[in-house]
HTML snippet that shows the backbone in 3Dmol.js (N, CA, C, O; Angstrom):
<script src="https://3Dmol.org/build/3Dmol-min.js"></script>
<div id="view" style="width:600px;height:400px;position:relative"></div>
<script>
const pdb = `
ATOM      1  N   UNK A   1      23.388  55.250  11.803  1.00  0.00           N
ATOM      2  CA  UNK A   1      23.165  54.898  10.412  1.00  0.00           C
ATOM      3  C   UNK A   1      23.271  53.373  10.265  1.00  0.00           C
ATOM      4  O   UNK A   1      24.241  52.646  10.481  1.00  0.00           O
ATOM      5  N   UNK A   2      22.189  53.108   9.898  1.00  0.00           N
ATOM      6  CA  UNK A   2      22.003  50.912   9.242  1.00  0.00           C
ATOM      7  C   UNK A   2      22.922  50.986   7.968  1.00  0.00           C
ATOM      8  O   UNK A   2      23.105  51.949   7.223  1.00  0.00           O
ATOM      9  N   UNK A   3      23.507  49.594   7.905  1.00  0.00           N
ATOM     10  CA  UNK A   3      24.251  49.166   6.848  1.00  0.00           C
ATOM     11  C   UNK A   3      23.490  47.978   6.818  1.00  0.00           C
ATOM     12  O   UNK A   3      23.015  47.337   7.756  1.00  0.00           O
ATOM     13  N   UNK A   4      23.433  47.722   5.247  1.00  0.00           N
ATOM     14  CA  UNK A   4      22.342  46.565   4.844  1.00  0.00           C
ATOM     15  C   UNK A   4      22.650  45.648   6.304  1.00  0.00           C
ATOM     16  O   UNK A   4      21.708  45.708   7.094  1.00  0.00           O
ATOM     17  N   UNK A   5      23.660  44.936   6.697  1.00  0.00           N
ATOM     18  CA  UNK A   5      24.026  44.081   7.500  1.00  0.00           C
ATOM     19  C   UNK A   5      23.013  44.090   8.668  1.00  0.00           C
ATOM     20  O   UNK A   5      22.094  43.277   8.763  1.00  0.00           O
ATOM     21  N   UNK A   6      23.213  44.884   9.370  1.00  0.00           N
ATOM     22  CA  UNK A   6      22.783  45.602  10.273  1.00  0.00           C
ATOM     23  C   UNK A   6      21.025  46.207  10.221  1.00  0.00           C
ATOM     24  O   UNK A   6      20.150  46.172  11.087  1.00  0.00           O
ATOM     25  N   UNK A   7      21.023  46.452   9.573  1.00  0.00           N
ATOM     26  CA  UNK A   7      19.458  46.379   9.079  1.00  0.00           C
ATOM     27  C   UNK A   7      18.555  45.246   8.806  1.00  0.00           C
ATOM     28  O   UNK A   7      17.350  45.311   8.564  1.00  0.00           O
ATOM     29  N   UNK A   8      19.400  44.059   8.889  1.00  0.00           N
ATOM     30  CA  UNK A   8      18.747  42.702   8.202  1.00  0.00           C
ATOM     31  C   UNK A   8      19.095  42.445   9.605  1.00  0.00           C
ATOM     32  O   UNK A   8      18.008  42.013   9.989  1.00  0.00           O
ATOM     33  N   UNK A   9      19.617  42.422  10.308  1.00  0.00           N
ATOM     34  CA  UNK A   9      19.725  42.395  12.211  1.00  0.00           C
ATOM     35  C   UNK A   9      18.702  42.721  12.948  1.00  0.00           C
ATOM     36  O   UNK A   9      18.088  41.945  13.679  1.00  0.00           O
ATOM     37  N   UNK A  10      18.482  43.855  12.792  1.00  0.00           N
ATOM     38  CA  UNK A  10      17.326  44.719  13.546  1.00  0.00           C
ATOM     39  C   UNK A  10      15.838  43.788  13.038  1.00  0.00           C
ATOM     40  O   UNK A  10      15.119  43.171  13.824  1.00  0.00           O
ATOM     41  N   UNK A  11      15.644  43.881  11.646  1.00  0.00           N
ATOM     42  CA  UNK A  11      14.615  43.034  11.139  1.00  0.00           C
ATOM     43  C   UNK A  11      14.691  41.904  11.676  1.00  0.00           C
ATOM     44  O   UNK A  11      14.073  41.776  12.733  1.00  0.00           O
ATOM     45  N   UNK A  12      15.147  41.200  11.362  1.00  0.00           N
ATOM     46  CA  UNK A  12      15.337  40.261  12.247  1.00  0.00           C
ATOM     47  C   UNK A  12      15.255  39.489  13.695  1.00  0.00           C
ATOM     48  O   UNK A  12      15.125  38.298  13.976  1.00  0.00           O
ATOM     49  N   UNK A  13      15.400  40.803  14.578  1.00  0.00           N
ATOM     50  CA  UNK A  13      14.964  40.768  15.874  1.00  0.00           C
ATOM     51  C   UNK A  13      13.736  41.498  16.009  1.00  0.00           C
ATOM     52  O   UNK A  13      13.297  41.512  17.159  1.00  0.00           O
ATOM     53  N   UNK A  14      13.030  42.137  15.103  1.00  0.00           N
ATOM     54  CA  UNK A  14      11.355  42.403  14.980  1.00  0.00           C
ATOM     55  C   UNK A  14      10.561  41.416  14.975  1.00  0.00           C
ATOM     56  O   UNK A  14       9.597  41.206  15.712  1.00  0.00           O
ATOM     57  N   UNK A  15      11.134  40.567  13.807  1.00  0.00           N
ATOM     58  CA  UNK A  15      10.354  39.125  13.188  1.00  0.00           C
ATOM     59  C   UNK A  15      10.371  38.192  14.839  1.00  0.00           C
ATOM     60  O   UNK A  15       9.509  37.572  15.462  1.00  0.00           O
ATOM     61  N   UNK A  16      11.802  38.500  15.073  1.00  0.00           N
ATOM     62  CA  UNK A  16      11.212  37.327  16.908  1.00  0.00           C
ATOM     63  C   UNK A  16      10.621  37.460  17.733  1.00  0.00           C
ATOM     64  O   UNK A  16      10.031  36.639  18.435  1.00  0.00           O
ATOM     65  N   UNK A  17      10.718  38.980  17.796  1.00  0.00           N
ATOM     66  CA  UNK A  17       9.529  39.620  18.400  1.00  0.00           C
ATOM     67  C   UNK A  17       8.132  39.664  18.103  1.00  0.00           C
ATOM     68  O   UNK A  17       7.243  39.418  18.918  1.00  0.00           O
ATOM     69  N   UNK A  18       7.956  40.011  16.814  1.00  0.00           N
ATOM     70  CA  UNK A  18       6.665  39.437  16.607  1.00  0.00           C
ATOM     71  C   UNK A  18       6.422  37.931  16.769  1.00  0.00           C
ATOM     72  O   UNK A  18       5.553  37.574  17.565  1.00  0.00           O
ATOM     73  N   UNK A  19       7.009  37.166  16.189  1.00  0.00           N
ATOM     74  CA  UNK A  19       6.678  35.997  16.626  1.00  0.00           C
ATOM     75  C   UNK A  19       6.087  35.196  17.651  1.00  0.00           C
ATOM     76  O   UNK A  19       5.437  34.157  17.761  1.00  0.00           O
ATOM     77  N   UNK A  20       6.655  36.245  18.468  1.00  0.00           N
ATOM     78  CA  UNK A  20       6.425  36.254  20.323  1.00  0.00           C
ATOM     79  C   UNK A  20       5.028  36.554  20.469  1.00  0.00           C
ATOM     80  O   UNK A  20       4.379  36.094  21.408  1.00  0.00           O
ATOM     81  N   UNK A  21       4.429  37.450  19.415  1.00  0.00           N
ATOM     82  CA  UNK A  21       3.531  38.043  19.985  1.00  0.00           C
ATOM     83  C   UNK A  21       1.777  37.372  19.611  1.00  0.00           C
ATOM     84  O   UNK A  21       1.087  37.643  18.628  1.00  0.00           O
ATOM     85  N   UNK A  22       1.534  36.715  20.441  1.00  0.00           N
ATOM     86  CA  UNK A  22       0.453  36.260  19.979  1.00  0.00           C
ATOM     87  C   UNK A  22      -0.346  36.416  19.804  1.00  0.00           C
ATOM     88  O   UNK A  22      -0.978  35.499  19.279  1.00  0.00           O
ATOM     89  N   UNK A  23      -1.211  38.025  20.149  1.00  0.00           N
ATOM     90  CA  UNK A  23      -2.281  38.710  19.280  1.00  0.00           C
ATOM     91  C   UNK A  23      -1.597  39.424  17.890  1.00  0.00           C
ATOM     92  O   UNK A  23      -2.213  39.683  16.856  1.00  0.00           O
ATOM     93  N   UNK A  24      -0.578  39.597  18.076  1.00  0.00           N
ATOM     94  CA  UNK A  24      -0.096  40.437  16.675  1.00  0.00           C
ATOM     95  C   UNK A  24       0.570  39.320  16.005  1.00  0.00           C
ATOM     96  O   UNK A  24       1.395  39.774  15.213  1.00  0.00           O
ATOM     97  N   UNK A  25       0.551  38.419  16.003  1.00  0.00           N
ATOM     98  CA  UNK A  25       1.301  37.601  15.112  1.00  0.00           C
ATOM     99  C   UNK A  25       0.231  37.157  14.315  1.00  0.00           C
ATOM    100  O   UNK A  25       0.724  36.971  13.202  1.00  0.00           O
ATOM    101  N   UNK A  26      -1.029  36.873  14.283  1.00  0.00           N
ATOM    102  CA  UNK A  26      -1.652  36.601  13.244  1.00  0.00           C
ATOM    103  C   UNK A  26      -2.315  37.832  12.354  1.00  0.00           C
ATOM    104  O   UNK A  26      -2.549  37.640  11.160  1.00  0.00           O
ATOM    105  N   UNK A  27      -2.549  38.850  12.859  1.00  0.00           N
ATOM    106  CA  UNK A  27      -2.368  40.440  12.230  1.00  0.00           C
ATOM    107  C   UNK A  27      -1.670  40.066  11.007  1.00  0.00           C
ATOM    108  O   UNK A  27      -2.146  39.659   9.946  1.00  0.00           O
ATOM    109  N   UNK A  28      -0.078  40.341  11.445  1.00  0.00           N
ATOM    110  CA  UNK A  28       1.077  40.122  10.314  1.00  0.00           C
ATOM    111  C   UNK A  28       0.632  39.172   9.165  1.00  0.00           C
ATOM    112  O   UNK A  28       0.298  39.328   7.990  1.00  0.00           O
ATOM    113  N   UNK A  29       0.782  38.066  10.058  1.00  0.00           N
ATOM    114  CA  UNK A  29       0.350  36.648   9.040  1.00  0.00           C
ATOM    115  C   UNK A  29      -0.614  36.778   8.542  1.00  0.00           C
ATOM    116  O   UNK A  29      -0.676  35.959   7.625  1.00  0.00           O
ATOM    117  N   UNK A  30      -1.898  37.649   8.624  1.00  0.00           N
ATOM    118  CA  UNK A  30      -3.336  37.764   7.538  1.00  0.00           C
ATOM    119  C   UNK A  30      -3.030  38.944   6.714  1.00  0.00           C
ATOM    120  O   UNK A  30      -3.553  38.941   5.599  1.00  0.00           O
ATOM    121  N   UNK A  31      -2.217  40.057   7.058  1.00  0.00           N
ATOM    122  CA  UNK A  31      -1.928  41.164   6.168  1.00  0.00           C
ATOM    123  C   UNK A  31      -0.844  40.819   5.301  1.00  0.00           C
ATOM    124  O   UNK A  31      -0.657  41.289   4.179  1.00  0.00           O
ATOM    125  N   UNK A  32       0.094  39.680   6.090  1.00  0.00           N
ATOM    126  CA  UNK A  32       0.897  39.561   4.820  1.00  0.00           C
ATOM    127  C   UNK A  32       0.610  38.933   3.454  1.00  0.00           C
ATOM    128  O   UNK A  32       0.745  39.348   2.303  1.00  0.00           O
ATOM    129  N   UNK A  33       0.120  37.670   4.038  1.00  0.00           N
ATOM    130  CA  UNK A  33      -0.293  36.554   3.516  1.00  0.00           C
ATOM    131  C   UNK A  33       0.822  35.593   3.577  1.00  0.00           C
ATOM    132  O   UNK A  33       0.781  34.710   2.721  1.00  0.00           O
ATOM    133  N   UNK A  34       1.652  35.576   4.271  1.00  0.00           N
ATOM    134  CA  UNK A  34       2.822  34.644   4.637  1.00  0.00           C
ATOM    135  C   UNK A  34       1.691  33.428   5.899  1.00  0.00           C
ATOM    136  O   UNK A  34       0.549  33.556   6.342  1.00  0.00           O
ATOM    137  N   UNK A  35       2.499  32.612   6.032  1.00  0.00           N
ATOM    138  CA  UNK A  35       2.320  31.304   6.949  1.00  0.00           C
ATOM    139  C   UNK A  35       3.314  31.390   7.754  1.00  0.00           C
ATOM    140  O   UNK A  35       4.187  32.245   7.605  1.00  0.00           O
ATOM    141  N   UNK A  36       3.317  30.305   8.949  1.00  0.00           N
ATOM    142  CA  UNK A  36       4.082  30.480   9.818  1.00  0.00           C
ATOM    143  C   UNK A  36       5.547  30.104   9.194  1.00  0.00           C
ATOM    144  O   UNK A  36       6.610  30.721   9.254  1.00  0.00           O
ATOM    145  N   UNK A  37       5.265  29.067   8.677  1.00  0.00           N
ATOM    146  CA  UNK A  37       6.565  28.306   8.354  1.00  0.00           C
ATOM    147  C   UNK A  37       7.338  28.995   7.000  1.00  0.00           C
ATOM    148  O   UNK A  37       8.427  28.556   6.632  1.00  0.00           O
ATOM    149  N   UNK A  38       6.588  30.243   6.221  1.00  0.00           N
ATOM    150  CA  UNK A  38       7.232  31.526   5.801  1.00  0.00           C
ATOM    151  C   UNK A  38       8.232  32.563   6.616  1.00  0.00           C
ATOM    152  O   UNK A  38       9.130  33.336   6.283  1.00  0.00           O
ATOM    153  N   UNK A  39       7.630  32.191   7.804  1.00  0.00           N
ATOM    154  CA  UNK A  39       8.741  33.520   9.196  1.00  0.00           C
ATOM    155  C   UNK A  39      10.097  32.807   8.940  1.00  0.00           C
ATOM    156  O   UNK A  39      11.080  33.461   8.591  1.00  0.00           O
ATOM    157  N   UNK A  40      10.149  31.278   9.141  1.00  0.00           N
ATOM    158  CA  UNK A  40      11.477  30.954   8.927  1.00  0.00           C
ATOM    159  C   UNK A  40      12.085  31.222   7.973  1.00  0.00           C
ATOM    160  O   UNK A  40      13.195  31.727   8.142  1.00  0.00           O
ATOM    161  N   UNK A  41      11.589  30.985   6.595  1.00  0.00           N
ATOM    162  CA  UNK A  41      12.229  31.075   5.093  1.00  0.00           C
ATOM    163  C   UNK A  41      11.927  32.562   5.152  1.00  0.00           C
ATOM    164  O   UNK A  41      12.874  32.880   4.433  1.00  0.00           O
ATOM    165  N   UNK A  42      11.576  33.272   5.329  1.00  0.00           N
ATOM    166  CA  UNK A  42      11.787  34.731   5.110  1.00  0.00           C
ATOM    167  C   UNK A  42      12.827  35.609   5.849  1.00  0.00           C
ATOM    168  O   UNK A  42      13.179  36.766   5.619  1.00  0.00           O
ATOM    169  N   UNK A  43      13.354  34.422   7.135  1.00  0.00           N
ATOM    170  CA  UNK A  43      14.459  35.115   7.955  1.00  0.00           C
ATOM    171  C   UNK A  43      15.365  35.518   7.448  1.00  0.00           C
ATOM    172  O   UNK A  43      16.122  36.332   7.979  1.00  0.00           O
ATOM    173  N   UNK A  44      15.531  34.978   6.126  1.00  0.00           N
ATOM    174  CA  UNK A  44      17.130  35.353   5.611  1.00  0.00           C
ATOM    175  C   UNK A  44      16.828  36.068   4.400  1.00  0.00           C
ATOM    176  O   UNK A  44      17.694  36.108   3.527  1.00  0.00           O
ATOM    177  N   UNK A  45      15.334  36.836   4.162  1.00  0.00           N
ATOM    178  CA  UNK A  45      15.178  37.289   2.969  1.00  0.00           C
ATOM    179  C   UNK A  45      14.809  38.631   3.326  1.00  0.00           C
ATOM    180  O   UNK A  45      13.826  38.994   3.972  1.00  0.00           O
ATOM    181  N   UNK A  46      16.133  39.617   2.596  1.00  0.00           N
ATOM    182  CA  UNK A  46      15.906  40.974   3.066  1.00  0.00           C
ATOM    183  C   UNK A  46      14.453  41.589   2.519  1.00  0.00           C
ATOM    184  O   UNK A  46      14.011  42.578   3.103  1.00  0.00           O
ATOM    185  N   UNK A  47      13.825  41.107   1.582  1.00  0.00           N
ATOM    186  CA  UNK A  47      12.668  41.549   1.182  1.00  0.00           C
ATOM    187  C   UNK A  47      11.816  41.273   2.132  1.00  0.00           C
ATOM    188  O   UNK A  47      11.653  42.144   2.986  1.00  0.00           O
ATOM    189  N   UNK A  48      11.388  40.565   2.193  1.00  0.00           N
ATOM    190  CA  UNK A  48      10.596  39.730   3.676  1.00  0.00           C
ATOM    191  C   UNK A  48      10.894  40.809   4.824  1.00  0.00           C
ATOM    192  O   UNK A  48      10.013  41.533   5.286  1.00  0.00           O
ATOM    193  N   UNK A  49      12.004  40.830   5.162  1.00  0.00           N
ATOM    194  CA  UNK A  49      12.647  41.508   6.328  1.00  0.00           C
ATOM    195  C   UNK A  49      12.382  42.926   6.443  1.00  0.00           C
ATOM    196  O   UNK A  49      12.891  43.438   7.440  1.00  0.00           O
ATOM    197  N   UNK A  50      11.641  43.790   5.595  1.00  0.00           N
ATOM    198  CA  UNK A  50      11.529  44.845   4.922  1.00  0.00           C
ATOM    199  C   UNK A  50      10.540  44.923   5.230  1.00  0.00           C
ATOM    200  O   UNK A  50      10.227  45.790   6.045  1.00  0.00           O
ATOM    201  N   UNK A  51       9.419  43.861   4.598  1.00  0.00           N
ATOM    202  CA  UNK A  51       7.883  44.159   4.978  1.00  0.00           C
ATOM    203  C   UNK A  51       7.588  43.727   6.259  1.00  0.00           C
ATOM    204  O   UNK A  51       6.476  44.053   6.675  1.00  0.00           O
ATOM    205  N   UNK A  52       8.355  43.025   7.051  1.00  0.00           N
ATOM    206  CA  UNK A  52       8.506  43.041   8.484  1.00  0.00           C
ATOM    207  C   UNK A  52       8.455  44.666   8.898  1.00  0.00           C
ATOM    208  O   UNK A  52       7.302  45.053   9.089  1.00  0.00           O
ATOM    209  N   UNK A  53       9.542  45.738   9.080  1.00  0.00           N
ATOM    210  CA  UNK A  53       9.767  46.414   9.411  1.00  0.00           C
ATOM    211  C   UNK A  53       8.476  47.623   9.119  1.00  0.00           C
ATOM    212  O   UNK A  53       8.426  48.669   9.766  1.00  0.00           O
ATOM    213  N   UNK A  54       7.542  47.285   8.109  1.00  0.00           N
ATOM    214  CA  UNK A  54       6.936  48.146   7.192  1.00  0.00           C
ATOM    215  C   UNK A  54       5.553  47.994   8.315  1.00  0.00           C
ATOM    216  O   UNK A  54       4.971  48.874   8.949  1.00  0.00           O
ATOM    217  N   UNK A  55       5.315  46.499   8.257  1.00  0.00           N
ATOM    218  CA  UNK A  55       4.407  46.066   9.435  1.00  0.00           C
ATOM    219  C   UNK A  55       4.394  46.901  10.266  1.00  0.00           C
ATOM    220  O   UNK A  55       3.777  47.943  10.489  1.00  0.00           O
ATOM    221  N   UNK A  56       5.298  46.218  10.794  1.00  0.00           N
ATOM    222  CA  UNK A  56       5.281  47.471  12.423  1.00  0.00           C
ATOM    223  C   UNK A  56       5.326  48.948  12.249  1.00  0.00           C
ATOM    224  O   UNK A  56       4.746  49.626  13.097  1.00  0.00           O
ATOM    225  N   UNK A  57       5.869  49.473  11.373  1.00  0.00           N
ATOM    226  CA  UNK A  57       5.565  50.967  11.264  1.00  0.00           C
ATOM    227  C   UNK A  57       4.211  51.242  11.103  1.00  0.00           C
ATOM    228  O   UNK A  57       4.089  52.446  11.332  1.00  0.00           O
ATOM    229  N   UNK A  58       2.873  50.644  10.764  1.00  0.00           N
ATOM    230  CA  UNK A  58       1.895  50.459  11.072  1.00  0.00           C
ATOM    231  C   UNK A  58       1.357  51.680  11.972  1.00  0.00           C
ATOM    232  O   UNK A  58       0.767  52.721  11.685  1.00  0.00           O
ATOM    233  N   UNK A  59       1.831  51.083  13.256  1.00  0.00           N
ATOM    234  CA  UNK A  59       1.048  51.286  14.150  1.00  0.00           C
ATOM    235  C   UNK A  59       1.995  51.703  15.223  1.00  0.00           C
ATOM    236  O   UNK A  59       2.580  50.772  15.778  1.00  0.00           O
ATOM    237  N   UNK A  60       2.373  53.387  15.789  1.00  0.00           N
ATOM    238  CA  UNK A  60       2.987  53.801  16.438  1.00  0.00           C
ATOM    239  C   UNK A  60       3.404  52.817  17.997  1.00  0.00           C
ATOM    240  O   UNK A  60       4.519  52.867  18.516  1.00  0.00           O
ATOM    241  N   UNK A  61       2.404  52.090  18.462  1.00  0.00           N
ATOM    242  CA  UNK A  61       2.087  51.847  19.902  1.00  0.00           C
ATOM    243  C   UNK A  61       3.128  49.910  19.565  1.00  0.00           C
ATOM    244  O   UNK A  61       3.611  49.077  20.331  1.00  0.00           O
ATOM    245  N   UNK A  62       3.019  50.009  18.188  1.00  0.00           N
ATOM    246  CA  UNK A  62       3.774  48.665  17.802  1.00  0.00           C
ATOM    247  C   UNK A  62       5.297  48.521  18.259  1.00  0.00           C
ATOM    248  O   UNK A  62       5.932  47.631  18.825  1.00  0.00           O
ATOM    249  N   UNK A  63       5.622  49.873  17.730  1.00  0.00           N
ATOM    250  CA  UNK A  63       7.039  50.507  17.490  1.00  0.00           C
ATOM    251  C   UNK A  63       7.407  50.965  18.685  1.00  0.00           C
ATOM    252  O   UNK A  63       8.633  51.069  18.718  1.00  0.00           O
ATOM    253  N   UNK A  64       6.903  51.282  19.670  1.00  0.00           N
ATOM    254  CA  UNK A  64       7.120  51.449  21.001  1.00  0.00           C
ATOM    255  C   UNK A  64       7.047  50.322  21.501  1.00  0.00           C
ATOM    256  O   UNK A  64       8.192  50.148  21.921  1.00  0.00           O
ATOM    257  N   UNK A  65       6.383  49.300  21.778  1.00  0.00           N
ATOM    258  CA  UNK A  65       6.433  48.005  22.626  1.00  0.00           C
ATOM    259  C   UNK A  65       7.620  47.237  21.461  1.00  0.00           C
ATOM    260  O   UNK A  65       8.742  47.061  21.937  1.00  0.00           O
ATOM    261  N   UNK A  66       7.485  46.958  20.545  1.00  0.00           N
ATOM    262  CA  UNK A  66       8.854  46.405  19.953  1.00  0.00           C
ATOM    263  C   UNK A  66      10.283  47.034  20.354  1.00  0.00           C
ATOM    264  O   UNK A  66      11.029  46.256  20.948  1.00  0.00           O
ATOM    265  N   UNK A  67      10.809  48.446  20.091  1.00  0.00           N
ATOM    266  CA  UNK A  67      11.938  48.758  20.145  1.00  0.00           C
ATOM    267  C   UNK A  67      12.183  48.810  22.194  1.00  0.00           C
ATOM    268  O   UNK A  67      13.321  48.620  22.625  1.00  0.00           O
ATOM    269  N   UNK A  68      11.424  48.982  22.842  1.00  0.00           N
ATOM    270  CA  UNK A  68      11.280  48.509  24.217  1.00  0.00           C
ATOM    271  C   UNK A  68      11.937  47.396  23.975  1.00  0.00           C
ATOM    272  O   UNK A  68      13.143  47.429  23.730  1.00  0.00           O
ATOM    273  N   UNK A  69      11.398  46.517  24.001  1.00  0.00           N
ATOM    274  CA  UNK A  69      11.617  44.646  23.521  1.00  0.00           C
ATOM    275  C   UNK A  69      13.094  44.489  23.619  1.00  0.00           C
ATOM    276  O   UNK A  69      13.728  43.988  24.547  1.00  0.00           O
ATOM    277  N   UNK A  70      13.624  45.102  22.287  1.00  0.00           N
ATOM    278  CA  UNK A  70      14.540  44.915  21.560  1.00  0.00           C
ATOM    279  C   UNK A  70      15.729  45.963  22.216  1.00  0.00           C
ATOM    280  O   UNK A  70      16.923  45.666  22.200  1.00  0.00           O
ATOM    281  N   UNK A  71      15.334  46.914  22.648  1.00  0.00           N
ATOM    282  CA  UNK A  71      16.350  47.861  23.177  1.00  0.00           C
ATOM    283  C   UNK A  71      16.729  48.747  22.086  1.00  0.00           C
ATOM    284  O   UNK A  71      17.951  48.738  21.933  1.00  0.00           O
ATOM    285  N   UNK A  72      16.129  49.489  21.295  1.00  0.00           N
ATOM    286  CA  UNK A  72      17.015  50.288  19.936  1.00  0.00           C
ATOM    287  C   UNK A  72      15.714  51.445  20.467  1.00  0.00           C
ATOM    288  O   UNK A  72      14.891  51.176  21.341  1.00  0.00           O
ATOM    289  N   UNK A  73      15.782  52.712  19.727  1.00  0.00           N
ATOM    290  CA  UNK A  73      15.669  53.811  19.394  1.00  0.00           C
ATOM    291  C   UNK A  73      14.274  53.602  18.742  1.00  0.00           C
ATOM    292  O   UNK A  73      14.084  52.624  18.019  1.00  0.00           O
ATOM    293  N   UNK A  74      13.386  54.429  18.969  1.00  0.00           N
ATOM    294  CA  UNK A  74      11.941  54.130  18.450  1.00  0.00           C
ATOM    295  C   UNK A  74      12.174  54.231  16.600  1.00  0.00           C
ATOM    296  O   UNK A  74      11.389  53.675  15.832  1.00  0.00           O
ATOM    297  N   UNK A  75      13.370  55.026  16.130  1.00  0.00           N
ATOM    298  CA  UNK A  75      13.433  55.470  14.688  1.00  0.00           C
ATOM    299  C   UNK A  75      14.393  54.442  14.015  1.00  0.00           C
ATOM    300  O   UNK A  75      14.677  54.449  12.817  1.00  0.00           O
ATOM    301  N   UNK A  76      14.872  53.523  14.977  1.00  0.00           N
ATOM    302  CA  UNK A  76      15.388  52.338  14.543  1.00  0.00           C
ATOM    303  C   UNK A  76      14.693  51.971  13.157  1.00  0.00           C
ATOM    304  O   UNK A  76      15.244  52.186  12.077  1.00  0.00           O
ATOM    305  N   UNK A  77      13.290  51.332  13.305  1.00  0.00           N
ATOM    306  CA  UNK A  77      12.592  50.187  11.973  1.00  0.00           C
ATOM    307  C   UNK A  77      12.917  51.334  11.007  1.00  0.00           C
ATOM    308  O   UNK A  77      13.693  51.079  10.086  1.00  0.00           O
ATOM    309  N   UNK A  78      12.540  52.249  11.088  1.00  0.00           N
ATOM    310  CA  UNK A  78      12.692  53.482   9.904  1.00  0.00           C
ATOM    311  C   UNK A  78      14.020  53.690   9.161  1.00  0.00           C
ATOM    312  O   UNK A  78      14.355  53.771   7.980  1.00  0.00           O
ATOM    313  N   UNK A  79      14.705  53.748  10.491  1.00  0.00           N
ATOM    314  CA  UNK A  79      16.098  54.087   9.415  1.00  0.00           C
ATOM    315  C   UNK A  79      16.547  52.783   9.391  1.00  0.00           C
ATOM    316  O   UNK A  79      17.729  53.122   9.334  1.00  0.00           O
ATOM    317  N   UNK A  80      16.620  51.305   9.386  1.00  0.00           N
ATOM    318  CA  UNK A  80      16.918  50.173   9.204  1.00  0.00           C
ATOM    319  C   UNK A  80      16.117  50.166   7.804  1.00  0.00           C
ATOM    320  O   UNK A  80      16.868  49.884   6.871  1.00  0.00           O
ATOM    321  N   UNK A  81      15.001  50.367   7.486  1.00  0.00           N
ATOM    322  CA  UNK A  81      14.034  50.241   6.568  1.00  0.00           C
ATOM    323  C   UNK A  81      14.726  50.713   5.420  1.00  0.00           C
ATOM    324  O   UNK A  81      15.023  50.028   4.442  1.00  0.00           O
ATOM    325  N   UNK A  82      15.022  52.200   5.629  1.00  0.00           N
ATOM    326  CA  UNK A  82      15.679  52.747   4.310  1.00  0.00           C
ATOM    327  C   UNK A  82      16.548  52.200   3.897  1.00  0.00           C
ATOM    328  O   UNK A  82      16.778  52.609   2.759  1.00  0.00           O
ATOM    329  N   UNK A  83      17.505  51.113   4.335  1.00  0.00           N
ATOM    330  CA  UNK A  83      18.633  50.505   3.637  1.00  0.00           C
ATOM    331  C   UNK A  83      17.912  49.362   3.122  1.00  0.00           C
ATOM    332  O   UNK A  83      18.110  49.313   1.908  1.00  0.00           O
ATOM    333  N   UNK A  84      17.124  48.372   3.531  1.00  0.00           N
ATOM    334  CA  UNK A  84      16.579  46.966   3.174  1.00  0.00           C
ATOM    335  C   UNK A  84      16.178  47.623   1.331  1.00  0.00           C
ATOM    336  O   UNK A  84      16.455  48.724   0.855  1.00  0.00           O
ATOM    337  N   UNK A  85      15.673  46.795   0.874  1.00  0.00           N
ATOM    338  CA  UNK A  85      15.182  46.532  -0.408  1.00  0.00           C
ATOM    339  C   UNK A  85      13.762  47.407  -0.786  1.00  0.00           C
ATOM    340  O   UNK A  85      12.835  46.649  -0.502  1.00  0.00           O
ATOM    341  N   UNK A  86      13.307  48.480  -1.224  1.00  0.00           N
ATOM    342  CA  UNK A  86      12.346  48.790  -1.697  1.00  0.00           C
ATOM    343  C   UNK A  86      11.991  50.147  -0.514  1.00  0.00           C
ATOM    344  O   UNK A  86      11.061  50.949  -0.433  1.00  0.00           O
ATOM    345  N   UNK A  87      13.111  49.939   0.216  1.00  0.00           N
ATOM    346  CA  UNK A  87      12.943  51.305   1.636  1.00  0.00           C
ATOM    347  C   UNK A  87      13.137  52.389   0.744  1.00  0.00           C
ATOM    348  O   UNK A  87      12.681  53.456   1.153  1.00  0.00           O
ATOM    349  N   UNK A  88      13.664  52.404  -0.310  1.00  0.00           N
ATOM    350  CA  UNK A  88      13.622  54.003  -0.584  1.00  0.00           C
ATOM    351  C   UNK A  88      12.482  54.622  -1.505  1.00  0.00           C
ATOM    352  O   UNK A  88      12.395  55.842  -1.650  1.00  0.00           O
ATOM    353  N   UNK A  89      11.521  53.639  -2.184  1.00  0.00           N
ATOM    354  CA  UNK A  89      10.033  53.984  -2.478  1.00  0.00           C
ATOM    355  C   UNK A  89       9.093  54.302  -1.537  1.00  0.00           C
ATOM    356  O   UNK A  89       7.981  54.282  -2.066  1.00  0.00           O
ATOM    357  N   UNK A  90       9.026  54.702   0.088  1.00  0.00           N
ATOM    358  CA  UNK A  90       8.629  54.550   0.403  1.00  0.00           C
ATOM    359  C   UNK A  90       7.478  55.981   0.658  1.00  0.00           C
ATOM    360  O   UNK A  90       8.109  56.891   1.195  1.00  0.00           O
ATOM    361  N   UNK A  91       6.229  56.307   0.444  1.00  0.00           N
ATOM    362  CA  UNK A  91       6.090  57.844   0.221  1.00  0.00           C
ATOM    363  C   UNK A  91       5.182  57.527   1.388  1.00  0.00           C
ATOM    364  O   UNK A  91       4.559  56.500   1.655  1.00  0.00           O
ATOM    365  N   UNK A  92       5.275  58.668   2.001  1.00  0.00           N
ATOM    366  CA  UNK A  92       4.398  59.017   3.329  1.00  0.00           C
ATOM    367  C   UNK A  92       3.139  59.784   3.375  1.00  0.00           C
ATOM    368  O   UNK A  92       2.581  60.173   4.400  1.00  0.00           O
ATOM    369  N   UNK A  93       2.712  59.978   2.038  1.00  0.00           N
ATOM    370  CA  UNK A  93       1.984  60.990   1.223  1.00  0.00           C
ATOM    371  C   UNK A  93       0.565  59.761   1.112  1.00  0.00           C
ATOM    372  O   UNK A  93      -0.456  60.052   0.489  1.00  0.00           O
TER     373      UNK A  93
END
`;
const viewer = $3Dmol.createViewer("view");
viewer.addModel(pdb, "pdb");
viewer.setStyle({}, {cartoon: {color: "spectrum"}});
viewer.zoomTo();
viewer.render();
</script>
């Protein structure tokens, strides 16, 4: 179970990971509409950090090469997600 803390952690080590990633990093950056120099100022913004996590749920094959990366549980972004800001609107429908 994520506690906001801990959830803004995990996000957090997505965002460096993506960062890393240089075909998927401009993906993010055209779907978000953030800039690069937004990744920094958004590091500390659980909202930001949220649609990070939302990103990558995207795309199953994302969430596998990230939580690889990172070392967590493929259901990590998900249940990190539900604690961040706006995770509990989230309908799958």
């Amino acid at each position: 179970m994520y506690t906001r803390d801990s959830a803004e952690v995990l996000g957090l080590k997505v965002l460096g990971w993506l960062a890393a990633e240089e075909e998927l990093l401009p993906v993010f950056l055209g779907a978000s509409g953030a800039s690069e120099s937004d990744l920094r100022a958004g590091a500390t913004d659980p909202v930001f950090l949220g649609s990070v996590l939302d990103f990558l749920m995207m795309d199953d094959a994302w969430v596998v090469r990230a939580c690889d990366a990172i070392g967590v549980g493929y259901d990590a972004p998900m249940q990190a997600r539900q604690v961040l800001p706006g995770g509990a609107e989230v309908s799958w429908t």
